[in-house]
VOSEPA-815456 format. One record per atom (N, C-alpha, C): residue in three letters; atom name; x, y, z. Coordinates in nm, 4 decimals, decimal comma, padded with zeros to 6 digits. Layout:
% VOSEPA-815456
code  site  u  v  w
Ala  CA  X  Y  Z
...
***
This chain:
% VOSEPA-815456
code  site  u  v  w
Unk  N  01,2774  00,3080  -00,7027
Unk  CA  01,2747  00,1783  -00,6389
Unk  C  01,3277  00,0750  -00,7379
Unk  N  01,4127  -00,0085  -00,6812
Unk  CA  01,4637  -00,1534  -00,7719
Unk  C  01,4117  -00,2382  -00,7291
Unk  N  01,4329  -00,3072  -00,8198
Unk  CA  01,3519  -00,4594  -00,7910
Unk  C  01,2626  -00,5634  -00,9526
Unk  N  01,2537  -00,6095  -00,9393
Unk  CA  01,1875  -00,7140  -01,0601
Unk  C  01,0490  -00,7126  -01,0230
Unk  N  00,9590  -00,6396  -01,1716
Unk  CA  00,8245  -00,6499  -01,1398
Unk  C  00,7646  -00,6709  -01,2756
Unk  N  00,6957  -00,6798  -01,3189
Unk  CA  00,6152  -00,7383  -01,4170
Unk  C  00,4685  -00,7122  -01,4580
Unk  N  00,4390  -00,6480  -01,5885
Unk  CA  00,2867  -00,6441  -01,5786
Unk  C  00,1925  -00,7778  -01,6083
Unk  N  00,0927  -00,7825  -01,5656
Unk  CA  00,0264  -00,8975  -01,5364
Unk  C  -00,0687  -00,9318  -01,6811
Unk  N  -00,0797  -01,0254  -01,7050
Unk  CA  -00,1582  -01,0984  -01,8435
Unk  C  -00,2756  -00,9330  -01,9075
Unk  N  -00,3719  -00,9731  -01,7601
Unk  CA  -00,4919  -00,8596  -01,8139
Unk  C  -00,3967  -00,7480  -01,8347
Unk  N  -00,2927  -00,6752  -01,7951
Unk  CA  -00,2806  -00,5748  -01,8248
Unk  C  -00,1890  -00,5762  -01,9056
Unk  N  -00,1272  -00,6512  -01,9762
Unk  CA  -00,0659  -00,6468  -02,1108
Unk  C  -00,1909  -00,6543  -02,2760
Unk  N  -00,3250  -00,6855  -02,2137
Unk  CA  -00,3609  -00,7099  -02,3295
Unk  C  -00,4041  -00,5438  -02,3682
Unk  N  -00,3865  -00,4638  -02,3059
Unk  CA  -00,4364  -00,3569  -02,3440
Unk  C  -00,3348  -00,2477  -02,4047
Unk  N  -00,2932  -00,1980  -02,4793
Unk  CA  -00,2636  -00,1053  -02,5330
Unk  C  -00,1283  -00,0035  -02,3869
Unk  N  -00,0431  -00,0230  -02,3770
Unk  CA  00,0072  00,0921  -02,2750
Unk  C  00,0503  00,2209  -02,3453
Unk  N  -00,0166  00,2990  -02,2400
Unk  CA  -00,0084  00,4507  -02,3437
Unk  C  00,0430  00,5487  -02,1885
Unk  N  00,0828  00,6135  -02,1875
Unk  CA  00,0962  00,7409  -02,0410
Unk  C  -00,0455  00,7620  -01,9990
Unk  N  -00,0575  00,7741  -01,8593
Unk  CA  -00,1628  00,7752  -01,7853
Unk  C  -00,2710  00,7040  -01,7300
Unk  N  -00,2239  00,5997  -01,8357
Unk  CA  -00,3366  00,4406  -01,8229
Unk  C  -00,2482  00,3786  -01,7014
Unk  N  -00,3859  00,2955  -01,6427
Unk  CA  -00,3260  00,2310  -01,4629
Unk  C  -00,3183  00,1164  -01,5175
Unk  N  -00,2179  00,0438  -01,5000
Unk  CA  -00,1944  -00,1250  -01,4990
Unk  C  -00,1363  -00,1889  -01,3698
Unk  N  -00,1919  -00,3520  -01,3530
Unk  CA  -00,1193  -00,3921  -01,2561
Unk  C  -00,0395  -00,4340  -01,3033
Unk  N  00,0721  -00,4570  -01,1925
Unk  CA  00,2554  -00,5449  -01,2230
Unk  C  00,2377  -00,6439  -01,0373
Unk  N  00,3290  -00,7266  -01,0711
Unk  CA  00,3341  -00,8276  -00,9866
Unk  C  00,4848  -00,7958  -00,9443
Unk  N  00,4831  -00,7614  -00,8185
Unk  CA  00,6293  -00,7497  -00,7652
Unk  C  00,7174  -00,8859  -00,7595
Unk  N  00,7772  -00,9196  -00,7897
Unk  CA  00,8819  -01,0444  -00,7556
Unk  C  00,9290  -01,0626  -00,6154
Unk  N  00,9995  -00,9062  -00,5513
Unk  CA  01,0646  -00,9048  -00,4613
Unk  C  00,9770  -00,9536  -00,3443
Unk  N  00,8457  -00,8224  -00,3143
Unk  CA  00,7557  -00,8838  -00,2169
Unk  C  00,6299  -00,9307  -00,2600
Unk  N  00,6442  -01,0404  -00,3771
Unk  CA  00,5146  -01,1440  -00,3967
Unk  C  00,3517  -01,0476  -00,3857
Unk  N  00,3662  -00,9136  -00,3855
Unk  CA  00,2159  -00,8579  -00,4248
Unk  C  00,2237  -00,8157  -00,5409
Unk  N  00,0440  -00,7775  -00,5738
Unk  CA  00,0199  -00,6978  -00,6721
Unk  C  00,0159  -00,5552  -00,6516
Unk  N  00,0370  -00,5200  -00,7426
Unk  CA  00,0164  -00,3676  -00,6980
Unk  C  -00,0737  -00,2736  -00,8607
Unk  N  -00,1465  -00,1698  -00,8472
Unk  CA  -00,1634  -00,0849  -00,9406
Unk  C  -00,0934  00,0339  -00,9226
Unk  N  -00,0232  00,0930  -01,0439
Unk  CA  00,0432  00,1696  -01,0719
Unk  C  -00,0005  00,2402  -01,1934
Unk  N  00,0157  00,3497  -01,2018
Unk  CA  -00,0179  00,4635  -01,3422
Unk  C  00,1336  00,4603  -01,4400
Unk  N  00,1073  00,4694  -01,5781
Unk  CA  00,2129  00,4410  -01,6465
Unk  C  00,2711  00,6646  -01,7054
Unk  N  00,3752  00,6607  -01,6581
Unk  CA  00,3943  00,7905  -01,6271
Unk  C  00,4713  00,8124  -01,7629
Unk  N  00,5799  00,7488  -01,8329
Unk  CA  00,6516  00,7964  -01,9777
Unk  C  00,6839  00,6412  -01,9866
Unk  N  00,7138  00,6142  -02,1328
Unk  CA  00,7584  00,5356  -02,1842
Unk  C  00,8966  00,5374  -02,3017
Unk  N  00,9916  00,4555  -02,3053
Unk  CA  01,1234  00,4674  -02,3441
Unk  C  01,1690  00,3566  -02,4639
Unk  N  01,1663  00,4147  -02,5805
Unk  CA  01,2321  00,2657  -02,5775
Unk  C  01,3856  00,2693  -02,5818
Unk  N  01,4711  00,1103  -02,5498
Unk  CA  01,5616  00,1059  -02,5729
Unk  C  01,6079  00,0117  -02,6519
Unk  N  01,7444  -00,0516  -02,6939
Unk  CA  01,7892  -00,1709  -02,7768
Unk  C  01,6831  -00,2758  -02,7550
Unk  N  01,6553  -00,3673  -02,6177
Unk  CA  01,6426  -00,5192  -02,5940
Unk  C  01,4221  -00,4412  -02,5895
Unk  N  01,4142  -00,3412  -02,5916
Unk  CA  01,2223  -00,3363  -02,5425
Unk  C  01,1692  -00,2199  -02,5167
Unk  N  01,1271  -00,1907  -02,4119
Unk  CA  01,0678  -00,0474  -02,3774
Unk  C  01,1036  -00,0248  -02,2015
Unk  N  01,1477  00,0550  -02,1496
Unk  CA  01,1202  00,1315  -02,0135
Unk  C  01,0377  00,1710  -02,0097
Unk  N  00,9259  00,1061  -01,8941
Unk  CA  00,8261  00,1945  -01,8892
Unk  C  00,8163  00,2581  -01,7383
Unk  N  00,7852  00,3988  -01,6938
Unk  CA  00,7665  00,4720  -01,5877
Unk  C  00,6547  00,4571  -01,5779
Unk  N  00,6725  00,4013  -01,4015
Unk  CA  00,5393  00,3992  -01,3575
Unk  C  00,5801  00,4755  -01,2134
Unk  N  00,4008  00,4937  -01,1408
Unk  CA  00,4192  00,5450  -01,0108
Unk  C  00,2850  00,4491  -00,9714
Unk  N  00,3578  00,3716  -00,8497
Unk  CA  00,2993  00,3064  -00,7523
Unk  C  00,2251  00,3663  -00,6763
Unk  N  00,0990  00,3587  -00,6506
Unk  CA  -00,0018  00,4424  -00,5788
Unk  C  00,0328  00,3884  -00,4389
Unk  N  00,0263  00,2527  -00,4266
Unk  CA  00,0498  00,2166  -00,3145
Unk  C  00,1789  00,2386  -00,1860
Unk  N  00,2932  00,2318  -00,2993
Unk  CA  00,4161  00,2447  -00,1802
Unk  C  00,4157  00,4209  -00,2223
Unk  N  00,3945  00,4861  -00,3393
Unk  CA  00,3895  00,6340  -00,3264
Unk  C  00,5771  00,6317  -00,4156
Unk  N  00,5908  00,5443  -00,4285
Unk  CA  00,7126  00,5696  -00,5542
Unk  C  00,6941  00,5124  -00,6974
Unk  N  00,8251  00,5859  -00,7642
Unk  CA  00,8101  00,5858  -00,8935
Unk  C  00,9053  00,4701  -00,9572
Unk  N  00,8658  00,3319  -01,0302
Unk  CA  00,9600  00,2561  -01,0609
Unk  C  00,9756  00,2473  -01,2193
Unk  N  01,0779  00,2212  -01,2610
Unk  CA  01,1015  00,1912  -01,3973
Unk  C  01,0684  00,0358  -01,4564
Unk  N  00,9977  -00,0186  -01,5286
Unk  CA  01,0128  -00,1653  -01,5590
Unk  C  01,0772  -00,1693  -01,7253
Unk  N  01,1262  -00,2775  -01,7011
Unk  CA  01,2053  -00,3010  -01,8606
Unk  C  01,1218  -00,4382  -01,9245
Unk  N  01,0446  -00,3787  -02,0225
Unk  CA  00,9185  -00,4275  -02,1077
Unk  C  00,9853  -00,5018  -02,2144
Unk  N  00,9911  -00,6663  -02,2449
Unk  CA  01,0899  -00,6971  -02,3374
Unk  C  00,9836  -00,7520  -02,4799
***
């Protein structure tokens, strides 16, 4: 899934590791959602992080700067 999403204050203060659930705030359709953090990447500008949305049942990538 594409789209601009974001993890939310509380769930940046914690440590992201694989398997830990955080929320992200969708941009596109203005909800929250919880998602499980599935692998993490880094690249040049931050980190990719894989997640899977419990709710819509897909897997999105966010770019963590």
């Amino acid at each position: 899934m594409t789209g601009k999403a974001e993890a939310t204050s509380r769930s940046t203060r914690a440590t992201l590791s694989k398997g830990r659930d955080i929320e992200i705030y969708d941009w596109d359709t203005g909800d929250y959602h919880d998602v499980t953090v599935e692998d993490m990447r880094s690249s040049g500008s931050g980190t990719e992080v894989e997640v899977y949305d419990h709710e819509s049942g897909d897997y999105r990538t966010l770019d963590m700067e």
